[in-house]
C-alpha positions as CSV (number, residue, x, y, z in Angstrom):
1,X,189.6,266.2,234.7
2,X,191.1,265.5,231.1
3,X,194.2,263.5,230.8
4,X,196.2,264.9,227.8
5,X,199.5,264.0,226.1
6,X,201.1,265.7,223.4
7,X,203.6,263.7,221.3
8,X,206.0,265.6,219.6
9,X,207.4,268.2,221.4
10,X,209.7,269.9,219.3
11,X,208.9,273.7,218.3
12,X,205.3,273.3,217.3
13,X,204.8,270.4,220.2
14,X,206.8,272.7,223.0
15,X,204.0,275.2,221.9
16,X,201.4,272.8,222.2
17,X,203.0,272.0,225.9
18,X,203.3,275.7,227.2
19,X,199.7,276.7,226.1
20,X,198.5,273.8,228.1
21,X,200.5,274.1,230.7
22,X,198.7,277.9,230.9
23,X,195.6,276.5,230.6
24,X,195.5,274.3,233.3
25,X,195.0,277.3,235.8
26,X,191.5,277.6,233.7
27,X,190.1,274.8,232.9
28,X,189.7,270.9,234.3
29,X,192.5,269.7,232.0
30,X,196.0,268.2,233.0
31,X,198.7,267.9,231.1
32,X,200.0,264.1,231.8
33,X,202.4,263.3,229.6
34,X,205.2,264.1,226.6
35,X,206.7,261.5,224.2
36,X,209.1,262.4,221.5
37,X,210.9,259.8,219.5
38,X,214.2,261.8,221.3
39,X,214.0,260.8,225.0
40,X,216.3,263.7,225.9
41,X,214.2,266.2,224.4
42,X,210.9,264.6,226.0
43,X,212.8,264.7,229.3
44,X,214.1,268.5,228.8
45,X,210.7,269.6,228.3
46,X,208.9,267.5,231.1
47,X,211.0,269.3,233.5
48,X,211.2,272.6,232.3
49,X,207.4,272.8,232.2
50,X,207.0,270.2,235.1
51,X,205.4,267.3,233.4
52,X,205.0,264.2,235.3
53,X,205.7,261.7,232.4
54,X,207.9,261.7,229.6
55,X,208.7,258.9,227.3
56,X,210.0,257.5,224.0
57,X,207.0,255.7,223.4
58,X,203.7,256.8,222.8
59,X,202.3,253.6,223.3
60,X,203.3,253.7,226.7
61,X,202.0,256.9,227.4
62,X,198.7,256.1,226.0
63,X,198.0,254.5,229.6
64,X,197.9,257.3,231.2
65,X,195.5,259.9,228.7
66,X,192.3,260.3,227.8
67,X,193.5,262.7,224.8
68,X,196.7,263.3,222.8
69,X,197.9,266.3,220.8
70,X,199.7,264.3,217.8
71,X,202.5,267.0,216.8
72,X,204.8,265.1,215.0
73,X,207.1,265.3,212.1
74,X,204.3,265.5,208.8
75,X,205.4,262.1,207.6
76,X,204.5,260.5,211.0
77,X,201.3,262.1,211.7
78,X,199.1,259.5,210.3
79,X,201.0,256.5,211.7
80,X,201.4,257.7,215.4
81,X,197.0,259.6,215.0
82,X,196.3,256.2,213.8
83,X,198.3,254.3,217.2
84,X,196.3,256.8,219.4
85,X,192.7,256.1,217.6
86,X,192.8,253.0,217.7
87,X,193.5,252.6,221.5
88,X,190.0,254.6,222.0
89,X,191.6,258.2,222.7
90,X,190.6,261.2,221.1
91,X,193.0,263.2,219.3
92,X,193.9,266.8,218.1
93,X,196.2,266.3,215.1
94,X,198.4,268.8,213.7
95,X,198.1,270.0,210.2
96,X,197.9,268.4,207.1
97,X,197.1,265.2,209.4
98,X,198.3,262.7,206.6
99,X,200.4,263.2,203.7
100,X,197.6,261.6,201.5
101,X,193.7,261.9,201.4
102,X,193.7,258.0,201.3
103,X,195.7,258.3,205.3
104,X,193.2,260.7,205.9
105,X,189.8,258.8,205.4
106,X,191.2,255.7,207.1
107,X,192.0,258.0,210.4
108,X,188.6,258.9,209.8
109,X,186.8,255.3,209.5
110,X,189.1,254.5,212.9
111,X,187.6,257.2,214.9
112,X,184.0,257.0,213.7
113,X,184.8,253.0,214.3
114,X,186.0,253.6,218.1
115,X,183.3,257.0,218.5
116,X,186.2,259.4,219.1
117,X,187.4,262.9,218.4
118,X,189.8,263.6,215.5
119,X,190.1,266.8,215.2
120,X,192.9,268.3,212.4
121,X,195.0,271.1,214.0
122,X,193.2,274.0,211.7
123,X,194.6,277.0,213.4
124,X,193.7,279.7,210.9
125,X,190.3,278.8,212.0
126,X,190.5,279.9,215.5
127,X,192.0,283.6,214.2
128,X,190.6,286.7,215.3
129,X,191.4,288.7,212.3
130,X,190.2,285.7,210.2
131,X,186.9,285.4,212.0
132,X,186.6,288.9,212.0
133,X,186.7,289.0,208.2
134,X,184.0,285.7,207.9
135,X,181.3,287.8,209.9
136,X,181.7,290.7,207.6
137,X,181.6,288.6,204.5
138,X,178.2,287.3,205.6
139,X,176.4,290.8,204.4
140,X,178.6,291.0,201.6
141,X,178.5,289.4,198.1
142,X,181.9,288.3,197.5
143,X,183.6,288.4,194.3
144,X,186.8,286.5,194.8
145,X,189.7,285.6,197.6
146,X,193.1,285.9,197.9
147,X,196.2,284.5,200.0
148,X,199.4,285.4,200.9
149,X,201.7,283.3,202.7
150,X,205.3,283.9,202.4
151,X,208.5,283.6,204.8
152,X,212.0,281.7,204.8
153,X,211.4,277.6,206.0
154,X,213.8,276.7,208.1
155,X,215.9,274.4,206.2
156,X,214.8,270.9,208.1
157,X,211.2,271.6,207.0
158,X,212.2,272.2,203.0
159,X,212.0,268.3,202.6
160,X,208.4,268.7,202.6
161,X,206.2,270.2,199.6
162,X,205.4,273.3,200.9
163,X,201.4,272.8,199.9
164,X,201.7,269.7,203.0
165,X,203.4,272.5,205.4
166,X,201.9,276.0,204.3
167,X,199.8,275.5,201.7
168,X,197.1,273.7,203.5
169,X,196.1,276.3,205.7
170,X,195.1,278.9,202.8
171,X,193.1,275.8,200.8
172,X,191.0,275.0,204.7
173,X,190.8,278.9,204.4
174,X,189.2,279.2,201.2
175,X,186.4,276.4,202.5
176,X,186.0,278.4,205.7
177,X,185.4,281.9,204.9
178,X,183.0,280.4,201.7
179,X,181.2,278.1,203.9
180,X,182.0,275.7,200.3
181,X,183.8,272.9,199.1
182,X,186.7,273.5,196.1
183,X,185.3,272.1,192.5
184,X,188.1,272.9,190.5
185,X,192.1,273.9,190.4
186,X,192.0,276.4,187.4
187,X,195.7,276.9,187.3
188,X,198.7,275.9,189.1
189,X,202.7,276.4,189.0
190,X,205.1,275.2,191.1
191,X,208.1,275.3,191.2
192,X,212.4,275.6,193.0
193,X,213.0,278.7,194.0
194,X,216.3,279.1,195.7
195,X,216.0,276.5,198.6
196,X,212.8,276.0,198.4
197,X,209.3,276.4,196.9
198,X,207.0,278.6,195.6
199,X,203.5,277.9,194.9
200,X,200.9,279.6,192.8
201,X,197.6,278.4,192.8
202,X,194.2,279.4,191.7
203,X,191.2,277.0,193.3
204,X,187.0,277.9,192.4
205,X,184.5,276.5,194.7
206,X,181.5,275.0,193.7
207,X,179.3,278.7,194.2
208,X,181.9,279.8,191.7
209,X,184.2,281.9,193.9
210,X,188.0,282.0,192.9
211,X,190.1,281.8,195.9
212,X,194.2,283.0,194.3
213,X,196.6,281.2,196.4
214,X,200.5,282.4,196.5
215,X,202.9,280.4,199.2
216,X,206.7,280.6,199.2
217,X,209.3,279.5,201.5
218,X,211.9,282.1,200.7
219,X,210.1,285.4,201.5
220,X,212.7,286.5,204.1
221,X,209.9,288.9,205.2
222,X,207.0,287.1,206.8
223,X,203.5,287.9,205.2
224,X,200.4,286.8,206.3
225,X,197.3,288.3,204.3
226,X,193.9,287.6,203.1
227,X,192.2,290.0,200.7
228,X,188.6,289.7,200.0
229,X,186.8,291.5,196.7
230,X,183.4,292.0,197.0
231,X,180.3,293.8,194.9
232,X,181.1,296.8,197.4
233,X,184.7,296.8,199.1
234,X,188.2,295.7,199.0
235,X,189.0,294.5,202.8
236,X,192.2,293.0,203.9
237,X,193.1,291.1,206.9
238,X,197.0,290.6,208.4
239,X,196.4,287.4,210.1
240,X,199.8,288.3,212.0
241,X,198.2,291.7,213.6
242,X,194.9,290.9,213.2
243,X,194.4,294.3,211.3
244,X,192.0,294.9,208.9
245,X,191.6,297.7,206.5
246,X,188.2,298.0,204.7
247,X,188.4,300.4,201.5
248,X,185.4,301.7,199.8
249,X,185.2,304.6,196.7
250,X,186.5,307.4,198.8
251,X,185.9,306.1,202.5
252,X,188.9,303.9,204.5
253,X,188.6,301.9,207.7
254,X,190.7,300.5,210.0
255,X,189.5,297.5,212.6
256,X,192.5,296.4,215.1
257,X,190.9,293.0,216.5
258,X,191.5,292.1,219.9
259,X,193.1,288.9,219.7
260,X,193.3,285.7,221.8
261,X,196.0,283.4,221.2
262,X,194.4,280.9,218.3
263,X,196.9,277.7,220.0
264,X,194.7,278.2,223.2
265,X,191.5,279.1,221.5
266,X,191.8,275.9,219.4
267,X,193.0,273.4,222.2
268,X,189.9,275.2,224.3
269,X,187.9,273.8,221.6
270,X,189.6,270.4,221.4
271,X,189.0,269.8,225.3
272,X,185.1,271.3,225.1
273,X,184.8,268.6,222.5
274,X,186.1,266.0,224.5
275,X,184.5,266.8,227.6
276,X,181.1,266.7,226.2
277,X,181.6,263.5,223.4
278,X,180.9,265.2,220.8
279,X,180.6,263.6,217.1
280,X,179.2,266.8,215.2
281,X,182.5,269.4,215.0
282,X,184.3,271.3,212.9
283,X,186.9,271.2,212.0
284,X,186.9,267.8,211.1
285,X,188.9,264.8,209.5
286,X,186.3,264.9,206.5
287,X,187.8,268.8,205.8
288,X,191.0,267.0,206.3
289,X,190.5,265.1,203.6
290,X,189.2,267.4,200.9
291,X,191.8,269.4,202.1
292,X,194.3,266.9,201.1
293,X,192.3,266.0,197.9
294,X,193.0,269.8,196.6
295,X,196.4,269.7,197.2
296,X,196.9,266.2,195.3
297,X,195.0,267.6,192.6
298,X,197.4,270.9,192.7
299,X,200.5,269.0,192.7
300,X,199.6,266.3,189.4
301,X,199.3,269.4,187.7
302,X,202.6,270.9,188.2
């Protein structure tokens, strides 16, 4: 049975809490404890979901898990992943990890140090629709990528750059479906848009593929695509419905993809690791980093 905590339960967190919660019915896992820097809100959501331990303090809870789920505000993910490391337990941690490459690697040298699993919260990965779209691409030669990723932040998350929120996913993306690192940012804008950002991007990886990039945080539609040219079709994905449309010179397909819920599929994948020790994953803290590295580059450009 695997002791897990998650820390940070506001929305993402309380998401965290409720897939595992579920999941318990399925697998050996319990979930122990919750710790939020509010004790009233780690209190409310113990109860609701009937968690035997909630807390203020994460070190305290640390006692009692073998795992944590670090989903904290972004500028606290690297110091509370780092408190949890270096006590010996494994971690999932939320997306971007850090809010520089340099956090990154040293989260990376503490859990190679203490033979743990750090694991960065990569969602997108665990998508049906996106997956879906990777197995085609491997019989295809692909020209070129693009992402869209636009909808209205809520107004406490517009104090981060949106490339730390958003933006990260569609950069892990463009290493994922490639199966390559980036080489180059050939153009970048940023800039204020109303309340917020909007991002513009357009990364190469080191086979040469251009992967377009366009975030916002004032659509007050929510889009969610990935298009993919290659030598024979134009195929797009809607990671929200998992639909994908393949269109060819005079032919049009339509694939609905059954879907599992990515939260469970990924914290399936986090407890599979754990339970078997494992030190060769993906994702990983080194795409972590070179995720981070990308969007440092993006932003001293703009």
């Amino acid at each position: 049975m695997i002791r897990i905590g998650v820390i940070g339960v506001g929305r993402w967190g309380k998401n965290h809490v409720r897939a595992l919660k579920e999941l318990e019915q399925e697998v050996d896992v319990e979930l122990k404890a919750v710790c939020d820097v509010r004790e009233d809100v780690a209190k409310s959501v113990s109860k609701e979901f009937g968690v035997p331990i909630a807390s203020s303090s994460c070190r305290e809870i640390l006692t009692y898990i073998d795992a944590a789920i670090v989903a904290t505000s972004i500028d606290a993910l690297s110091h509370v992943a780092r408190m949890v490391l270096e006590q010996g337990k494994h971690a999932l941690i939320e997306k971007p990890v850090a809010t520089t490459s340099k956090e990154a690697l040293e989260l990376l040298e503490i859990a190679n140090r203490n033979k743990v699993v750090a694991m960065p919260g990569m969602i997108m990965r665990f998508n049906d629709g996106v997956n879906k779209l990777k197995e085609l691409l491997k019989d295809s030669k692909l020209v070129y990528l693009s992402f869209r990723r636009l909808s209205r932040r809520p107004s406490y998350m517009t104090k981060y750059p949106l490339l730390l929120d958003l933006g990260i996913h569609d950069i892990d993306l463009c290493r994922y479906l490639t199966e390559d690192d980036v080489e180059e940012v050939l153009t970048a804008y940023r800039a204020r848009v109303a309340d917020d950002e909007v991002v513009v991007t357009v990364v190469k990886t080191e086979n040469g593929i251009p992967c377009h990039i366009h975030i916002d945080g004032v659509s007050p539609y929510k889009v969610r695509e990935v298009d993919a040219v290659t030598s024979e079709a134009f195929i797009r994905v809607d990671t929200n419905t998992n639909r994908l449309i393949i269109l060819k010179p005079g032919a049009e397909k339509v694939i609905e993809v059954k879907s599992l819920e990515p939260l469970k599929q990924e914290l399936l994948w986090f407890i599979e690791l754990v339970k078997h020790g494992s030190t060769d994953y993906k994702p990983n803290l080194v795409d972590a980093v070179k995720n981070l590295i990308v969007i440092e580059t993006i932003m001293s450009r703009t």
